[in-house]
mmCIF file of the N, C-alpha and C atoms, coordinates in Angstrom:
data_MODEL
# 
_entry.id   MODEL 
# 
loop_
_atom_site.group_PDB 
_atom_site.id 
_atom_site.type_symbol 
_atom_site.label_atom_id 
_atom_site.label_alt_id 
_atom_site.label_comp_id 
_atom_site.label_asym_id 
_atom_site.label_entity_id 
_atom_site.label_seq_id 
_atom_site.pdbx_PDB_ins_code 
_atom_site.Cartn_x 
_atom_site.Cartn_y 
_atom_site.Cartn_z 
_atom_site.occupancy 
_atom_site.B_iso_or_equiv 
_atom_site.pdbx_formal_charge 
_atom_site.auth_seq_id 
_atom_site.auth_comp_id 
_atom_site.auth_asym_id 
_atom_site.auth_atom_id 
_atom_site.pdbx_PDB_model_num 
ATOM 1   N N  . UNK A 1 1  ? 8.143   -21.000 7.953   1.00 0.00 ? 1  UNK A N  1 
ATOM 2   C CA . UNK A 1 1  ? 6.826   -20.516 7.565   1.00 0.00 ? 1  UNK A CA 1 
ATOM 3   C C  . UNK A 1 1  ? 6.996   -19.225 6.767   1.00 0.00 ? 1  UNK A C  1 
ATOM 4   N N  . UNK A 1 2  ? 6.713   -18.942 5.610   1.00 0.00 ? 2  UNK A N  1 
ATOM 5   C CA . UNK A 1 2  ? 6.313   -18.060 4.723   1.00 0.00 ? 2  UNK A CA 1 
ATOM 6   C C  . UNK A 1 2  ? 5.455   -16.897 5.221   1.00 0.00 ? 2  UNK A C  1 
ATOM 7   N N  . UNK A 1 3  ? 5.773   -15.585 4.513   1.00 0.00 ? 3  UNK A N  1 
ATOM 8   C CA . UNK A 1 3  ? 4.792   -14.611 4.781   1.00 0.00 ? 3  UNK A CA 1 
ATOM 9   C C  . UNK A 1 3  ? 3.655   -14.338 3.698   1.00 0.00 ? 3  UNK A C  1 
ATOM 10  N N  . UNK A 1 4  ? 2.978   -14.350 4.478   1.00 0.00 ? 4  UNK A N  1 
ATOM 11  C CA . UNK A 1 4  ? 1.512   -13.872 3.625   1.00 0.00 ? 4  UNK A CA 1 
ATOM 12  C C  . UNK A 1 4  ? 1.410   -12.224 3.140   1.00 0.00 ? 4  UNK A C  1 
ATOM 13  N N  . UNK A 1 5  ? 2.146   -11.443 3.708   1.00 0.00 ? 5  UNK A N  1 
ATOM 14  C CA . UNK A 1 5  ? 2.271   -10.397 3.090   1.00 0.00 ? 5  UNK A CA 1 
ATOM 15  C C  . UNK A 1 5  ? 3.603   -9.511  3.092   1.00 0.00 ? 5  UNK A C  1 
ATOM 16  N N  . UNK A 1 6  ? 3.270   -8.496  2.292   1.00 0.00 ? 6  UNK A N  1 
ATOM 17  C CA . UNK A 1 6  ? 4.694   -7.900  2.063   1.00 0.00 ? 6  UNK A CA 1 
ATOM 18  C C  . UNK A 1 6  ? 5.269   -6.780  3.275   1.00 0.00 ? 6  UNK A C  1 
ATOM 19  N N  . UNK A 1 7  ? 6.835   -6.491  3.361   1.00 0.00 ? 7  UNK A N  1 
ATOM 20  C CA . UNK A 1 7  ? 7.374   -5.743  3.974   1.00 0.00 ? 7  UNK A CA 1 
ATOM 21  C C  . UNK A 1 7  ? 7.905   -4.895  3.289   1.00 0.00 ? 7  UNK A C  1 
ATOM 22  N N  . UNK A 1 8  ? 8.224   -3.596  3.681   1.00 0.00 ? 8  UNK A N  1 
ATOM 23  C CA . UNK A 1 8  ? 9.190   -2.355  3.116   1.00 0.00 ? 8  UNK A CA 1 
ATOM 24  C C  . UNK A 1 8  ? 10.276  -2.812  2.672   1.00 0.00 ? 8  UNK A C  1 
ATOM 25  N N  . UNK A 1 9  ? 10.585  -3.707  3.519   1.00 0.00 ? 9  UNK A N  1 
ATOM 26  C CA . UNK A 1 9  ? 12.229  -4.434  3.303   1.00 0.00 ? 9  UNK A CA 1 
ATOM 27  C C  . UNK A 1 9  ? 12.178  -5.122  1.925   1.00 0.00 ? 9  UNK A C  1 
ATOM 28  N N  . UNK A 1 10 ? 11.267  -5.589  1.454   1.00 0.00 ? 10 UNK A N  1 
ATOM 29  C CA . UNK A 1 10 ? 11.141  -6.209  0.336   1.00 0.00 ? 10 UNK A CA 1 
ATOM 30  C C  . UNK A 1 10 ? 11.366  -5.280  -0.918  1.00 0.00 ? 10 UNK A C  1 
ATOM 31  N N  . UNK A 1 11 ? 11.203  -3.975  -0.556  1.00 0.00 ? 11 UNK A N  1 
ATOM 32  C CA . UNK A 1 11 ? 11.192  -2.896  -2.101  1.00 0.00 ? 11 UNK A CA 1 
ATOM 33  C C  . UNK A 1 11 ? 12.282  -2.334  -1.513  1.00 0.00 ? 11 UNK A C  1 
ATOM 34  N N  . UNK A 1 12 ? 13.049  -2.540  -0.707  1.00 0.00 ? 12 UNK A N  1 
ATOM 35  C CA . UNK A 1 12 ? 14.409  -1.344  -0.538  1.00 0.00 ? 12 UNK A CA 1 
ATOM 36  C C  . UNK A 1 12 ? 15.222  -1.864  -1.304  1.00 0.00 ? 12 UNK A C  1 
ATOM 37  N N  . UNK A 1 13 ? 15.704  -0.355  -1.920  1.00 0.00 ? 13 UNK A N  1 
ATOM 38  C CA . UNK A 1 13 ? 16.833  -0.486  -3.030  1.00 0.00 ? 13 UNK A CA 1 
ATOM 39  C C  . UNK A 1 13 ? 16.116  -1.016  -4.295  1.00 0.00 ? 13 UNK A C  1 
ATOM 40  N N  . UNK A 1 14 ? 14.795  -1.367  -4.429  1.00 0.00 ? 14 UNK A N  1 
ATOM 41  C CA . UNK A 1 14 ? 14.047  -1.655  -6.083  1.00 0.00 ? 14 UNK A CA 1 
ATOM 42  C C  . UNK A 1 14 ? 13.250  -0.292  -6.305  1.00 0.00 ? 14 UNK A C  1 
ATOM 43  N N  . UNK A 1 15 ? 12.703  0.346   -5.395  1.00 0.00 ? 15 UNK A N  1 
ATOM 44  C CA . UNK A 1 15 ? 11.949  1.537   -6.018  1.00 0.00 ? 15 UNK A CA 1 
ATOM 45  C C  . UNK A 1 15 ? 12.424  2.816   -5.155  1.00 0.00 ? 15 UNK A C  1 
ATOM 46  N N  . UNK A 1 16 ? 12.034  3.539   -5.765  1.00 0.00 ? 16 UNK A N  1 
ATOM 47  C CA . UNK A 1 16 ? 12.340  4.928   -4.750  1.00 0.00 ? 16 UNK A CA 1 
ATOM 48  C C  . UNK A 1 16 ? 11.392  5.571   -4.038  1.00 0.00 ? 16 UNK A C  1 
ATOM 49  N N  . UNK A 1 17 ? 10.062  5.480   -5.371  1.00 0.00 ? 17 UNK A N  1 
ATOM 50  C CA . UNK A 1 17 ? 8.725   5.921   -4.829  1.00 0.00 ? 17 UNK A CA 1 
ATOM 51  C C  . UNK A 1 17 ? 8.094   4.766   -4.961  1.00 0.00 ? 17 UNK A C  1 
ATOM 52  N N  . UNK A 1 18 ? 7.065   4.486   -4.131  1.00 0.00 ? 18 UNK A N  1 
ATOM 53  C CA . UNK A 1 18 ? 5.870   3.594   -4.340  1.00 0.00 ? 18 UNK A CA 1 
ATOM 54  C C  . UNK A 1 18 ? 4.155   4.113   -4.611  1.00 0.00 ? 18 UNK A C  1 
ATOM 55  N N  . UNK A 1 19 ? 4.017   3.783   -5.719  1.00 0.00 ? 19 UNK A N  1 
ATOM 56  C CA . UNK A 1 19 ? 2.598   4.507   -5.912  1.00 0.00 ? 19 UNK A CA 1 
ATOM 57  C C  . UNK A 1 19 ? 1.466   3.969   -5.001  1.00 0.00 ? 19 UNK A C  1 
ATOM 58  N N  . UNK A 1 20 ? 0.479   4.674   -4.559  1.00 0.00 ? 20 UNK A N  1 
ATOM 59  C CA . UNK A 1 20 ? -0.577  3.884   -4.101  1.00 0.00 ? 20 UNK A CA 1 
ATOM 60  C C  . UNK A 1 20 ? -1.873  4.590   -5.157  1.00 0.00 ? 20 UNK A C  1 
ATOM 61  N N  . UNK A 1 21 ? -2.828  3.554   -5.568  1.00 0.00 ? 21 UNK A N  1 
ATOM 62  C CA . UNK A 1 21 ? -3.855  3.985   -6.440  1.00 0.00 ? 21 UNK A CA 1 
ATOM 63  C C  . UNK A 1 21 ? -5.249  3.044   -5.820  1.00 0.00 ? 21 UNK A C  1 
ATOM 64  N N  . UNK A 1 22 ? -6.376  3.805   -5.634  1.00 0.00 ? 22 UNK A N  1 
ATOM 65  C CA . UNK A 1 22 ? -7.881  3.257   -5.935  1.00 0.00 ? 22 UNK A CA 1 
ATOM 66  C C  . UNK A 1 22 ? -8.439  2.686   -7.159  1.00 0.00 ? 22 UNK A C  1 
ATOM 67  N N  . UNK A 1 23 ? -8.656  1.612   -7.639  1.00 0.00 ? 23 UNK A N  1 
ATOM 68  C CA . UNK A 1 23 ? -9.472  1.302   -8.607  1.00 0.00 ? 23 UNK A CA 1 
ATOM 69  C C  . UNK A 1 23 ? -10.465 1.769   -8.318  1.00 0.00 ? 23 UNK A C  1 
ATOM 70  N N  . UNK A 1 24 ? -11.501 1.944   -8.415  1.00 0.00 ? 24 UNK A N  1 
ATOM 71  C CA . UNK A 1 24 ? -12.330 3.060   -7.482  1.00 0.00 ? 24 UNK A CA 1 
ATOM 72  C C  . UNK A 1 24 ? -13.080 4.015   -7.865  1.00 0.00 ? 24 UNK A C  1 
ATOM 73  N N  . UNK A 1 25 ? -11.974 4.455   -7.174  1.00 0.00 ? 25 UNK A N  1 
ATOM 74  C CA . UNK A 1 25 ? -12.023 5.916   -7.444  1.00 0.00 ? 25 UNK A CA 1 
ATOM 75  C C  . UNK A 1 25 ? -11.178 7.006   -7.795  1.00 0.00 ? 25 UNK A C  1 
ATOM 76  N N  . UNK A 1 26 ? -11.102 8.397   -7.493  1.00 0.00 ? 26 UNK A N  1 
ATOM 77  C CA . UNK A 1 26 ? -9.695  9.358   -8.135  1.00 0.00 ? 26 UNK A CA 1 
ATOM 78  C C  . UNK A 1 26 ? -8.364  9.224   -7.109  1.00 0.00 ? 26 UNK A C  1 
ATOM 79  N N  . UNK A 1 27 ? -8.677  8.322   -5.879  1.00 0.00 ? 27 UNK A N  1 
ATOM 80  C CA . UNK A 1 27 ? -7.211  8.305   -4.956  1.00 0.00 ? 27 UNK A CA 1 
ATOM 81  C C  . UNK A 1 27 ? -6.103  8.059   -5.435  1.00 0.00 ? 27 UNK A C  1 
ATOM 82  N N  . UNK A 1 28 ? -5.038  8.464   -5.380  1.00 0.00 ? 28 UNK A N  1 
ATOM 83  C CA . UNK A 1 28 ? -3.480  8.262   -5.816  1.00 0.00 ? 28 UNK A CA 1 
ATOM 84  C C  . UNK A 1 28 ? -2.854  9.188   -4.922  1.00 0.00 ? 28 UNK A C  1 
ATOM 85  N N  . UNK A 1 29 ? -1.538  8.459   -4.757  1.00 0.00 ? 29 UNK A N  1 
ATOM 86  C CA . UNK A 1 29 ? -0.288  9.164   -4.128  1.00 0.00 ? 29 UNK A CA 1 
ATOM 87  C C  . UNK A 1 29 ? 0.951   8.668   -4.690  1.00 0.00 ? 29 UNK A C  1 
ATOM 88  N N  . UNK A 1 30 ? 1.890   9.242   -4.183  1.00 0.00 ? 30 UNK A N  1 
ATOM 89  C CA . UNK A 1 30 ? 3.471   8.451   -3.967  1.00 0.00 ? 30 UNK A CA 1 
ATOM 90  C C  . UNK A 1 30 ? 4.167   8.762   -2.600  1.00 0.00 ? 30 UNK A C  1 
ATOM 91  N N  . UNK A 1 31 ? 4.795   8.113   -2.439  1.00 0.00 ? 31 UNK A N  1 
ATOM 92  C CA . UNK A 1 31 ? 5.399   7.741   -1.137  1.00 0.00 ? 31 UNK A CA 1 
ATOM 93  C C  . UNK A 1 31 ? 6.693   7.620   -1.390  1.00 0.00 ? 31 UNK A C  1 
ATOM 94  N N  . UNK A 1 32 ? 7.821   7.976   -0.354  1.00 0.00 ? 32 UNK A N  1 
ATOM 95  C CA . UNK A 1 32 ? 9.294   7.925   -0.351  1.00 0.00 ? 32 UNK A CA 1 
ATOM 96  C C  . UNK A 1 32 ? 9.375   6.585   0.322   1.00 0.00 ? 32 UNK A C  1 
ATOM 97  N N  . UNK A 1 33 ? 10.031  5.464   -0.228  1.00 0.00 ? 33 UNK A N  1 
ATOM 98  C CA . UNK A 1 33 ? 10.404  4.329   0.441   1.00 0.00 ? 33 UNK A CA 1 
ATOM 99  C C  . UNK A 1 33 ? 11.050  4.370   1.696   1.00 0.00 ? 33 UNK A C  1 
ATOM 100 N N  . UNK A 1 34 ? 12.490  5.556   1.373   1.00 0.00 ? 34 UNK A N  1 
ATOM 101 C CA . UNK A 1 34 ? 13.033  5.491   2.806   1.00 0.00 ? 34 UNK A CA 1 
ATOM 102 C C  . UNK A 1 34 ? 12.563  6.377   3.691   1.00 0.00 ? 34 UNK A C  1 
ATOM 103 N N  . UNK A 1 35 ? 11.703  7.293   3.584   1.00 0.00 ? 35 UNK A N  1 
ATOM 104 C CA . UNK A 1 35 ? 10.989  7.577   4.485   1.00 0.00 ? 35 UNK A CA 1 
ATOM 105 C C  . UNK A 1 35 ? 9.796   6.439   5.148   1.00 0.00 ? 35 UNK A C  1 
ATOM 106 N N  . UNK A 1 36 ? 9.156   5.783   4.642   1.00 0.00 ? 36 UNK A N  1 
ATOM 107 C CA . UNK A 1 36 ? 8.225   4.901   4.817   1.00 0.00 ? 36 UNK A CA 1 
ATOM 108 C C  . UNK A 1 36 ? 9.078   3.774   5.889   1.00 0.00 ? 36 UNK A C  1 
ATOM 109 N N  . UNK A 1 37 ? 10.125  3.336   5.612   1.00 0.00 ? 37 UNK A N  1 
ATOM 110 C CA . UNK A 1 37 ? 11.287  2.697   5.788   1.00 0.00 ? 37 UNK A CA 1 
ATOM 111 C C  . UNK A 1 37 ? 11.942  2.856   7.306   1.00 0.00 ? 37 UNK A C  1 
ATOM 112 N N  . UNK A 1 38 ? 12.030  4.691   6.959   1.00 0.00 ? 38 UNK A N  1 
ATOM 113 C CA . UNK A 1 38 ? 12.382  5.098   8.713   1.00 0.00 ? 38 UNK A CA 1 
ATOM 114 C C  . UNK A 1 38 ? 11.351  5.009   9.407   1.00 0.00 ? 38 UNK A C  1 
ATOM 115 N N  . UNK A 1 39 ? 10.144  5.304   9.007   1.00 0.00 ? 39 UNK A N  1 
ATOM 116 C CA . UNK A 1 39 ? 8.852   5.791   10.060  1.00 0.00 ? 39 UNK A CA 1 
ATOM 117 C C  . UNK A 1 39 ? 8.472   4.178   10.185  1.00 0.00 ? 39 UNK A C  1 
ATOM 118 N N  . UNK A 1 40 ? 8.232   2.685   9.222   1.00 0.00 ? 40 UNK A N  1 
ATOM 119 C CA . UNK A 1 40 ? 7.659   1.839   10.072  1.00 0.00 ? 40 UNK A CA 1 
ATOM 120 C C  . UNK A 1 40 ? 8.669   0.608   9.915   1.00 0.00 ? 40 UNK A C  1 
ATOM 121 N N  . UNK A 1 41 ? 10.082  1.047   9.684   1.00 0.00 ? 41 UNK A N  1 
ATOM 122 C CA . UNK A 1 41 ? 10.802  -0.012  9.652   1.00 0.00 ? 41 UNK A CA 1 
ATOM 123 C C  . UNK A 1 41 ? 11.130  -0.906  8.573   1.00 0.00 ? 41 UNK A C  1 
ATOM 124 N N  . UNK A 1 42 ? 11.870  -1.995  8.362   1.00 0.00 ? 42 UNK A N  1 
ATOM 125 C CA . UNK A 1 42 ? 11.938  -2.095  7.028   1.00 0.00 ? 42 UNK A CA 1 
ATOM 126 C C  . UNK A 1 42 ? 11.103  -3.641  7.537   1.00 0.00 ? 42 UNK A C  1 
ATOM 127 N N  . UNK A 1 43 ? 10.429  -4.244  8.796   1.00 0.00 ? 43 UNK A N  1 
ATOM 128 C CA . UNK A 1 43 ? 9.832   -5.445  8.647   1.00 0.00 ? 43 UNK A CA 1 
ATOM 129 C C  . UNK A 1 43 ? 8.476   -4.512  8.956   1.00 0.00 ? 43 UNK A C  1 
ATOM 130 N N  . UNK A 1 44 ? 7.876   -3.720  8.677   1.00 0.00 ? 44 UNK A N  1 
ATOM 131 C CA . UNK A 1 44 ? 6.860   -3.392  8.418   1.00 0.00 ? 44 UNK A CA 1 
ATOM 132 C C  . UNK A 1 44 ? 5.893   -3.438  7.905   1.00 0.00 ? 44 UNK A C  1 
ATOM 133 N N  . UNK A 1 45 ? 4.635   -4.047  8.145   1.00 0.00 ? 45 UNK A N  1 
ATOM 134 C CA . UNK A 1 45 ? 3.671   -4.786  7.077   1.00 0.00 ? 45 UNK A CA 1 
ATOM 135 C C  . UNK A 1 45 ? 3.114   -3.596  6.408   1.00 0.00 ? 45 UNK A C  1 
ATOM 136 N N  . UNK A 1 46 ? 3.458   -4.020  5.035   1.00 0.00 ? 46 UNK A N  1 
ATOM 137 C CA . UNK A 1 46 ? 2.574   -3.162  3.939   1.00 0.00 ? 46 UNK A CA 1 
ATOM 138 C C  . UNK A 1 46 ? 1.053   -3.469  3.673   1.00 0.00 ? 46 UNK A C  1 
ATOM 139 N N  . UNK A 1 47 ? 0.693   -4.254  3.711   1.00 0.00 ? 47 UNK A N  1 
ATOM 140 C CA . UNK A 1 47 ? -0.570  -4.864  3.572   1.00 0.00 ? 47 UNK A CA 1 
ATOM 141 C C  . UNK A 1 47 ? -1.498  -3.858  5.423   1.00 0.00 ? 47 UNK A C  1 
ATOM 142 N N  . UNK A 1 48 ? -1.117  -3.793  6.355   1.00 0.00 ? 48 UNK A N  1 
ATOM 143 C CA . UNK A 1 48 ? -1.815  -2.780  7.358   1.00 0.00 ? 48 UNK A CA 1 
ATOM 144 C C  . UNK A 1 48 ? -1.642  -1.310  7.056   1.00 0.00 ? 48 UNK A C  1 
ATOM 145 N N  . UNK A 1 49 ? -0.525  -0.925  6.420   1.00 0.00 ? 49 UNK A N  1 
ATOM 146 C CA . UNK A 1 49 ? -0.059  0.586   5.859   1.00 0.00 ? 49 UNK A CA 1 
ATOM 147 C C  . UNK A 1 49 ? -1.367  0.696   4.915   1.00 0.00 ? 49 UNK A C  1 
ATOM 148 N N  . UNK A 1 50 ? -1.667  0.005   4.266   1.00 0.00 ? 50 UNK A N  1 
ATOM 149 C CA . UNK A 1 50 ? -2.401  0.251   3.209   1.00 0.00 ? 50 UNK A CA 1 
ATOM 150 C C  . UNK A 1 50 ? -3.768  0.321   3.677   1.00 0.00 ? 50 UNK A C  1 
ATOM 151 N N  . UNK A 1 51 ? -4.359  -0.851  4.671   1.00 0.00 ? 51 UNK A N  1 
ATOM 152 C CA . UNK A 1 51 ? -5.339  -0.416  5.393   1.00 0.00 ? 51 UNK A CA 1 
ATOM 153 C C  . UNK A 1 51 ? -5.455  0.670   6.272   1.00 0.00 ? 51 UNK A C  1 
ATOM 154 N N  . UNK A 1 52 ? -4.596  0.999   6.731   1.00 0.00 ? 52 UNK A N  1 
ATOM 155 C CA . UNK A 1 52 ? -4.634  2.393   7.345   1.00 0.00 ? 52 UNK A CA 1 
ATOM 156 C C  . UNK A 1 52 ? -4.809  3.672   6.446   1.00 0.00 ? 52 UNK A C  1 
ATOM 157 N N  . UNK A 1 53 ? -3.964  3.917   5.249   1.00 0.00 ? 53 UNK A N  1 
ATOM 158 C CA . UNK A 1 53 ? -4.144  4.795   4.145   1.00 0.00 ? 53 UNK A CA 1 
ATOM 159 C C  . UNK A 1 53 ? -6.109  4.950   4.006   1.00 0.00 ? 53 UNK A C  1 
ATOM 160 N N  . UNK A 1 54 ? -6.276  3.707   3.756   1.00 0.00 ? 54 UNK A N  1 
ATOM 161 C CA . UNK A 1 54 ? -7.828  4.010   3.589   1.00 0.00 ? 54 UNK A CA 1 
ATOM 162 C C  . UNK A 1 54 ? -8.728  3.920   4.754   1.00 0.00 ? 54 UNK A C  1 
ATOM 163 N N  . UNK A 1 55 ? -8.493  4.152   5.740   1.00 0.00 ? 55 UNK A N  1 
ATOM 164 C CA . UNK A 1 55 ? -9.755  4.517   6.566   1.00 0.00 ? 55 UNK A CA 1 
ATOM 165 C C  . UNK A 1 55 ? -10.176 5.891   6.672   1.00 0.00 ? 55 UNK A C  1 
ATOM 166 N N  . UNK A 1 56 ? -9.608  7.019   6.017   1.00 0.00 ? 56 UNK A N  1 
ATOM 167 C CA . UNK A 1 56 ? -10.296 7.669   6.246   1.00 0.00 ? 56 UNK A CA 1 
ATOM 168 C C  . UNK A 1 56 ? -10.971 7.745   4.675   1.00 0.00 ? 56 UNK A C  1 
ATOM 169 N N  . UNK A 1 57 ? -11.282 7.114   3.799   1.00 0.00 ? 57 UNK A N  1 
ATOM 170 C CA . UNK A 1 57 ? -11.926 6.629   2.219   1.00 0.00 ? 57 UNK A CA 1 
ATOM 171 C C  . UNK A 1 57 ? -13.389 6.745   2.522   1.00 0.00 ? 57 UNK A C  1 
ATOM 172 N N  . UNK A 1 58 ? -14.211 7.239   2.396   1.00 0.00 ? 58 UNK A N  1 
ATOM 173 C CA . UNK A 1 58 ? -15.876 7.280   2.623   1.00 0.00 ? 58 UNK A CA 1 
ATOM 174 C C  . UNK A 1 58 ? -16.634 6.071   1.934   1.00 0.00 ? 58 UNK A C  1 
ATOM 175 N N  . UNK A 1 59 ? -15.458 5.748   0.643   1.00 0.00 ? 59 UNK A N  1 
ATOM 176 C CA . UNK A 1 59 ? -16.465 4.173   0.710   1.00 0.00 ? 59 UNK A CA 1 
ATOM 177 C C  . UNK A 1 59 ? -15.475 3.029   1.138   1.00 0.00 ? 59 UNK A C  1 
ATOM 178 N N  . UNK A 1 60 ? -14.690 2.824   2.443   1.00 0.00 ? 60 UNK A N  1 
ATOM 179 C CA . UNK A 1 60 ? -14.267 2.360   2.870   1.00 0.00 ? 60 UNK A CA 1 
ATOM 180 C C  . UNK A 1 60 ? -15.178 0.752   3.683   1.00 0.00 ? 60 UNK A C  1 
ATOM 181 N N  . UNK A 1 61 ? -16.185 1.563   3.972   1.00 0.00 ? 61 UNK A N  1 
ATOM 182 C CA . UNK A 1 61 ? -17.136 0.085   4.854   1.00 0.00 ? 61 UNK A CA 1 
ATOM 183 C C  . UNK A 1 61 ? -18.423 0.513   3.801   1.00 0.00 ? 61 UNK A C  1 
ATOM 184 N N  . UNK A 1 62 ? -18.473 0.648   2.450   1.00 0.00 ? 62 UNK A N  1 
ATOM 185 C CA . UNK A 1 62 ? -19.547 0.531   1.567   1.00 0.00 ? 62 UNK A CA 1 
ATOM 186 C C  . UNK A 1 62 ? -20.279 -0.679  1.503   1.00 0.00 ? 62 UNK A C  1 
ATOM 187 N N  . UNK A 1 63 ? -22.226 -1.063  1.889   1.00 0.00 ? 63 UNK A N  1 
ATOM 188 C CA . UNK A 1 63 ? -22.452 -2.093  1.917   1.00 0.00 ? 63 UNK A CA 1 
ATOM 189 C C  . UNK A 1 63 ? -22.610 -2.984  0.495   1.00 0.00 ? 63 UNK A C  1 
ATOM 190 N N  . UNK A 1 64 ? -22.029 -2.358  -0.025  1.00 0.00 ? 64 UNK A N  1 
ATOM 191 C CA . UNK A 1 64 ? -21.559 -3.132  -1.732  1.00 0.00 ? 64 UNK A CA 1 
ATOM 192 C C  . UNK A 1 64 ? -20.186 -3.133  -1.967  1.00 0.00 ? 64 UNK A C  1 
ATOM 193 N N  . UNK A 1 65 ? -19.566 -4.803  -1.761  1.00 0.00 ? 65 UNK A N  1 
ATOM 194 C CA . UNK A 1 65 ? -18.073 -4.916  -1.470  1.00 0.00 ? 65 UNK A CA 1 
ATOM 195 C C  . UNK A 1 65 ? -17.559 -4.149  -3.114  1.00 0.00 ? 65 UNK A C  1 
ATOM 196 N N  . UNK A 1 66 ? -18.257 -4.607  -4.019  1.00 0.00 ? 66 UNK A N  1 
ATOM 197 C CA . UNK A 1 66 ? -17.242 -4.563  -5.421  1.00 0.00 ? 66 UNK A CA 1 
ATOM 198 C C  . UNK A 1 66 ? -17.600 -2.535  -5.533  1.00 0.00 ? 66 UNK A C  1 
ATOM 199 N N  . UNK A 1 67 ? -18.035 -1.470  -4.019  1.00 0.00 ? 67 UNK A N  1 
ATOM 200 C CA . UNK A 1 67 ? -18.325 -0.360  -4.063  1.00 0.00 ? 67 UNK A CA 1 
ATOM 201 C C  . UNK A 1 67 ? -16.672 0.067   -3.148  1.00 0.00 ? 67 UNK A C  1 
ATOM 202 N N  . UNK A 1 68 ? -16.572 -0.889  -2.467  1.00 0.00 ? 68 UNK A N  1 
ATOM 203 C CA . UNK A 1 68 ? -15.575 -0.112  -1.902  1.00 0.00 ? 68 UNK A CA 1 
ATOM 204 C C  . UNK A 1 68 ? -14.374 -0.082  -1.984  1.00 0.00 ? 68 UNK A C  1 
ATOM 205 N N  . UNK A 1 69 ? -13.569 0.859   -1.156  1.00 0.00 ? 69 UNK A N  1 
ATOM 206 C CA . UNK A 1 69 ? -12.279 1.517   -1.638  1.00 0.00 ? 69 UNK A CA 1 
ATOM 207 C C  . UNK A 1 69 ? -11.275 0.187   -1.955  1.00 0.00 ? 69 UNK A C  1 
ATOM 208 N N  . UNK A 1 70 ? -10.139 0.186   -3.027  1.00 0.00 ? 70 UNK A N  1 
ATOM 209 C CA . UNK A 1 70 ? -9.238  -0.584  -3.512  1.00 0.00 ? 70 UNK A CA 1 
ATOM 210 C C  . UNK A 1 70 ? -8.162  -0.123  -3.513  1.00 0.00 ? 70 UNK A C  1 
ATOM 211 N N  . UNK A 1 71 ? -7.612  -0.183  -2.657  1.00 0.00 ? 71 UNK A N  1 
ATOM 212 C CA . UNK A 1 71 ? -5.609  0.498   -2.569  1.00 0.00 ? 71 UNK A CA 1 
ATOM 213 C C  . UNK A 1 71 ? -4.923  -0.492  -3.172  1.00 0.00 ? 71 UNK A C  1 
ATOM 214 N N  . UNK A 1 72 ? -4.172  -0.485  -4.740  1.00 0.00 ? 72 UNK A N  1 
ATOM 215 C CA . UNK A 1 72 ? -3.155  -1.201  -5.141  1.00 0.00 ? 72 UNK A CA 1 
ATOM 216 C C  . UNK A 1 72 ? -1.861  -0.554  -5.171  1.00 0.00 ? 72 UNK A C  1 
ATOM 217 N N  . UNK A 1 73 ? -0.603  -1.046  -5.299  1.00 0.00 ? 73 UNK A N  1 
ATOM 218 C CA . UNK A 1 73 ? 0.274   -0.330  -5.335  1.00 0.00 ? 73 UNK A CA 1 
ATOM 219 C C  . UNK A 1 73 ? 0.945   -1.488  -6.485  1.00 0.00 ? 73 UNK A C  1 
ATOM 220 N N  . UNK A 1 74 ? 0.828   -0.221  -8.080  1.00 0.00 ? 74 UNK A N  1 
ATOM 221 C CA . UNK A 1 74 ? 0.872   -0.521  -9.028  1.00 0.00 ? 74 UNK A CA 1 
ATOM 222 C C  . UNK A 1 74 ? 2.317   -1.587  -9.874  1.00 0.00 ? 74 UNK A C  1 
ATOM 223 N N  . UNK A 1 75 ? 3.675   -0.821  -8.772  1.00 0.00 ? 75 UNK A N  1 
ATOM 224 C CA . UNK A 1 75 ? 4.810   -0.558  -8.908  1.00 0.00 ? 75 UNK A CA 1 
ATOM 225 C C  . UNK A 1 75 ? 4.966   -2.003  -8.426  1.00 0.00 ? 75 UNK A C  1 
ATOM 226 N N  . UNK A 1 76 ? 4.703   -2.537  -7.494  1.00 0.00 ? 76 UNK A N  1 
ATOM 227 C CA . UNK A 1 76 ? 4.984   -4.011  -6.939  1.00 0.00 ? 76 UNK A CA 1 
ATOM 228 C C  . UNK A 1 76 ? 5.038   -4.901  -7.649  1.00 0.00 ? 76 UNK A C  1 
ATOM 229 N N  . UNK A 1 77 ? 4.164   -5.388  -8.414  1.00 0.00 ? 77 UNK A N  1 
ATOM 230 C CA . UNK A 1 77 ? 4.631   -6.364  -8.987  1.00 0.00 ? 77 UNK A CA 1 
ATOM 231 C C  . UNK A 1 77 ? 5.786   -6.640  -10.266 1.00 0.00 ? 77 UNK A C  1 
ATOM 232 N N  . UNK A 1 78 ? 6.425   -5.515  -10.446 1.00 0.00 ? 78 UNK A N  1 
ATOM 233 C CA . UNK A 1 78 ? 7.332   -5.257  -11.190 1.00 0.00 ? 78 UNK A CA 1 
ATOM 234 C C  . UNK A 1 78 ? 8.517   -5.593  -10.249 1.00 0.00 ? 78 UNK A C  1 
ATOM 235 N N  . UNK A 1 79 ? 8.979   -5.647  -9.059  1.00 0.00 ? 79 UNK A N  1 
ATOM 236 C CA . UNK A 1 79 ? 9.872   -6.037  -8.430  1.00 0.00 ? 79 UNK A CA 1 
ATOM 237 C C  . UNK A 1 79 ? 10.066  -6.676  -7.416  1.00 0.00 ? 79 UNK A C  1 
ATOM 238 N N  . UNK A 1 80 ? 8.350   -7.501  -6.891  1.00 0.00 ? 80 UNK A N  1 
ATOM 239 C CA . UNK A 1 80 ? 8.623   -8.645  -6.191  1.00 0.00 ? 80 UNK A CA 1 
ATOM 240 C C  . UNK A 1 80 ? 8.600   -9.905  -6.948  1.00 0.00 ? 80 UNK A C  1 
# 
């Protein structure tokens, strides 16, 4: 059975930083892989990291879906 979403383990050794960005709005960061790596492991779901990043987002539970927050991480599809 296949995974439906991605792990840390999947970008180790392809990026160093991983961007995270809001379509959105002005949110952006970067992130150290191997830090990310030590703190949730390398089978660590990225897809809950990312929901976690945005709960504290104020338009996180906006009652207009195409209003609320969008965490992409730009860098991914360049190396999965």
């Amino acid at each position: 059975m296949s995974r439906t979403y991605n792990i840390f383990g999947d970008i180790e050794g392809n990026l160093t930083m991983l961007r995270v960005e809001c379509t959105r709005c002005a949110r952006k960061g970067r992130y150290n892989v191997v830090k990310l790596i030590a703190q949730y492991g390398r089978y660590g779901n990225m897809t809950k990291w990312m929901s976690d990043l945005s709960g504290d987002c104020p338009k996180r539970n906006h009652p207009q879906k195409q209003q609320r927050c969008d965490l992409t991480c730009p860098d991914l599809s360049k190396v999965l």
